[in-house]
N, C-alpha and C positions, 0 to 999 in steps of 0.2 A: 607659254611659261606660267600665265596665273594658272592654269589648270592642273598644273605639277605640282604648284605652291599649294591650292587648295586641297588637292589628295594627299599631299603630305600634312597638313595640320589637320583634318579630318583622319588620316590614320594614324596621328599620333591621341588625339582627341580618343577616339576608341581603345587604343591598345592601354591609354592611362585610365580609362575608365575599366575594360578587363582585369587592369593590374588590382586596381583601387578595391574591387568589387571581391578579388583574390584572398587579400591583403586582411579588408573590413572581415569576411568572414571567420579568416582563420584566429585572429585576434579579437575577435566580437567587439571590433568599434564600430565610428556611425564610419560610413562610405565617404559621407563628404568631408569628417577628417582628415581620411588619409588621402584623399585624391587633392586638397589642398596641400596637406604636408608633400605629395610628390610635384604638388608643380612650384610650392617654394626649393624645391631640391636643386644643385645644379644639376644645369642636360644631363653631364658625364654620368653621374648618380643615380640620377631619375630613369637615365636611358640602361643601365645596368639593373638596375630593380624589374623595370617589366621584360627585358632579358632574361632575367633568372625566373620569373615568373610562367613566363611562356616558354621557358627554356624545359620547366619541371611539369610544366601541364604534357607538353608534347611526350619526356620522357615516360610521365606515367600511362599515356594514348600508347606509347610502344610497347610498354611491359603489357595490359589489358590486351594488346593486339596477338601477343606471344600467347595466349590461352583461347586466342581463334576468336570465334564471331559470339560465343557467351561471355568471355571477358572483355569485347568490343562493349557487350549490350551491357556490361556491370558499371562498365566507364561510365558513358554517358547516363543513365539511370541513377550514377552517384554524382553524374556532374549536376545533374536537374534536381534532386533532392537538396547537394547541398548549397546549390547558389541560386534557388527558384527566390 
């Protein structure tokens, strides 16, 4: 049972840093702003924001995938550009 507990706060630990990392960019603040402001948020909140975040990352992986394997390589080449 600790080993359940431990991969769940190590994947929430990750998924609020992808959210944070999402968030900083698009808003041009610092990261460790916002990844504070989501962990003062309540769960429900905090756990709805990196839902929508990886909700919209995945969506735009599907649109990219729908133009085949050059829109697959436009994705990722715009994922790495804009969050290097």
């Amino acid at each position: 049972m600790k080993t359940v507990a431990r991969t769940k706060s190590s994947l929430q630990k990750l998924l609020f840093r992808v959210t944070a990392l999402v968030i900083s960019r698009l808003r041009r603040k610092d990261i460790r702003e916002v990844l504070e402001r989501l962990e003062t948020l309540p769960r429900q909140r905090a756990y709805a924001e990196v839902g929508g975040v990886l909700l919209a990352l995945f969506l735009l992986a599907l649109l990219a995938a729908s133009f085949g394997i050059w829109g697959l390589f436009a994705y990722f080449a715009a994922i790495v550009i804009f969050f290097r």
